[in-house]
Every structure is written in C-alpha cells, then in structure tokens.
C-alpha positions as CSV (number, residue, x, y, z in Angstrom):
1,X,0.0,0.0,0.0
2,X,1.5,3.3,-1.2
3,X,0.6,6.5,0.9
4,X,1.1,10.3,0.1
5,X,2.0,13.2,2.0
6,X,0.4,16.6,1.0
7,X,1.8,19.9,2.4
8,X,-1.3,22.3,3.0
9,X,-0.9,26.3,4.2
10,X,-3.5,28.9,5.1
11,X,-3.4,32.1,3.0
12,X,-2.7,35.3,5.4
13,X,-4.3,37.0,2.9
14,X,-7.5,35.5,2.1
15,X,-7.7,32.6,4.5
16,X,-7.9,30.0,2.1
17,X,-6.6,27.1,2.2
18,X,-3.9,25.9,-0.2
19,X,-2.3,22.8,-1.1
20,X,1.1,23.5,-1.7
21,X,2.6,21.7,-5.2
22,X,5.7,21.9,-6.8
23,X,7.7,24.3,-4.0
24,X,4.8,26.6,-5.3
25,X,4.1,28.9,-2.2
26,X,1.7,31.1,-3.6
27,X,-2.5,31.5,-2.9
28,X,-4.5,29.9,-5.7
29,X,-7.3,32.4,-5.3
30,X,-6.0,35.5,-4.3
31,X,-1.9,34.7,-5.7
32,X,-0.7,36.3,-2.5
33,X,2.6,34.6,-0.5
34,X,1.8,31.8,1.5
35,X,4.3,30.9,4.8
36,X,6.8,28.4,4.0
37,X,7.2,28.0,7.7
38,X,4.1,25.6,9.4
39,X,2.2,27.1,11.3
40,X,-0.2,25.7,14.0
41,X,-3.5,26.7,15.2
42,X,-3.2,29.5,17.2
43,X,-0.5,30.5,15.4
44,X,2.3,28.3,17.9
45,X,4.7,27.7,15.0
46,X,5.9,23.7,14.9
C-alpha cells in the first residue's frame, strides 16, 4: 500500500486554504505569499 504526503498552508491574505505543489508557495485564489514555515493553530509555529 502506497501513501502520500500533501503539504497544505493557510493564505494570510484571504484565509484560504492551499495545497502546496511543486515548492509553489503562492494563494490559488488570491496569488498572494503563502508561509513556508508551518504554522499551528493559534499560530504556535511547529
């Protein structure tokens, strides 16, 4: 069985969320930055 990993960020921007692709750090609805850092609710960090 073969799993996947996927590497999502919020947009501080728009507050979407984004599934990052590629090294691609960038909003798919608004194109704004996203952080490369993860970031945990509440905004913790790791």
């Amino acid at each position: 069985m073969q799993s996947y990993a996927f590497v999502f960020r919020e947009c501080p921007g728009c507050a979407e969320l984004n599934v990052v692709k590629d090294g691609f750090y960038y909003c798919a609805h608004c194109d704004g930055p996203l952080p490369r850092d993860p970031v945990r609710p509440g905004g913790s960090g790791r």
